[in-house]
N, C-alpha and C positions, 0 to 999 in steps of 0.2 A: 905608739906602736903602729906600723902600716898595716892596714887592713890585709893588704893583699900576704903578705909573710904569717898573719895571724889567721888567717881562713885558709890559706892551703897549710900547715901544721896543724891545726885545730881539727882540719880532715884528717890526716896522717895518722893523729892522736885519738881521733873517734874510730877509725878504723882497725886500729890495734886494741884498742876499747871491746870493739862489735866481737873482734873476730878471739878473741882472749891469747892473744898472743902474744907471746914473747918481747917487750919491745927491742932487744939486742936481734932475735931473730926476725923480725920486722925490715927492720934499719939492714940487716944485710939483704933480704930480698927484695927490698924495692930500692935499693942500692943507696941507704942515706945515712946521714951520720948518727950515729949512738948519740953523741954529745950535744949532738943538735935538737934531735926529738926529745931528751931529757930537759935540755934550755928552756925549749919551747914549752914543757909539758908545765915547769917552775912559774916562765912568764905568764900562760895564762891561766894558773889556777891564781895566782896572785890577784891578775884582773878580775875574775868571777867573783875571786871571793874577800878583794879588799885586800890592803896590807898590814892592816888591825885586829883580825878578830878578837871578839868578847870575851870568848872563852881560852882560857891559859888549855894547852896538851900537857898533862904531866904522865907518869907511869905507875904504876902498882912495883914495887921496887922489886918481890919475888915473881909474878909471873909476865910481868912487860909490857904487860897489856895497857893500853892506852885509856887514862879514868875520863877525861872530859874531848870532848870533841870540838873544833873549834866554831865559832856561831856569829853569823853577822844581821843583823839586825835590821831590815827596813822598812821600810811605812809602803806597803804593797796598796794599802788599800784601791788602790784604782785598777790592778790587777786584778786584786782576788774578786771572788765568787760571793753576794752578802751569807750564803750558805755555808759557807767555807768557814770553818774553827781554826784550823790549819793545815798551811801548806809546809810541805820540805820539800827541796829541791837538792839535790844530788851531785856532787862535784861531774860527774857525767851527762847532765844535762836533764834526768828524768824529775820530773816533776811528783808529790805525789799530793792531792789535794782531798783531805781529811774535813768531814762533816764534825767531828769533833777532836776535841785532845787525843792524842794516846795516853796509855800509859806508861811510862820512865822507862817499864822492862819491856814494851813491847819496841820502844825506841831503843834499847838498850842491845836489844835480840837482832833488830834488825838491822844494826852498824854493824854486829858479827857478822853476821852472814855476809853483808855486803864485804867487810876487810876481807874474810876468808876468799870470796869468789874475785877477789883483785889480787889476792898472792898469788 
């Protein structure tokens, strides 16, 4: 993938990200194609986040809600912080770096809220 197609979408896609907008009303004000910023949006969450993930997405059959979230695994150590229990990083870029574990609902609360502020 050419850097340069992948950094000017990658903007496109942070900036309809930032601004919470619309991405069909995006794509017609800055005159681009729907189909393209979708492309792009597919190709680089694939590269972020692997073609693999560990965790299967299934659903709750009555209310659709999504039971596992998908999770890819890597040996950060030269990254992280030796203070740092853990980190989660955010299909959006944000980083959060955690003195200790959470707990399950407090990870559980905060993929709501995040799914709710991305519809």
């Amino acid at each position: 993938m050419s850097n340069k197609g992948y950094e000017y979408w990658a903007a496109h896609l942070a900036a309809i990200a930032d601004e919470g907008i619309d991405t069909k009303a995006y794509a017609r004000r800055e005159s681009l194609s729907v189909c393209a910023l979708y492309y792009w949006r597919r190709r680089i969450k694939a590269r972020q986040h692997g073609p693999h993930p560990l965790a299967a997405v299934s659903q709750d059959k009555e209310s659709g809600r999504k039971l596992f979230m998908p999770v890819q695994i890597k040996n950060a150590a030269s990254e992280m912080n030796p203070n740092m229990a853990c980190c989660v990083t955010l299909g959006s870029g944000l980083r959060l770096e955690l003195s200790e574990l959470p707990a399950p609902q407090w990870l559980a609360q905060l993929s709501q809220a995040l799914n709710s502020q991305v519809r």
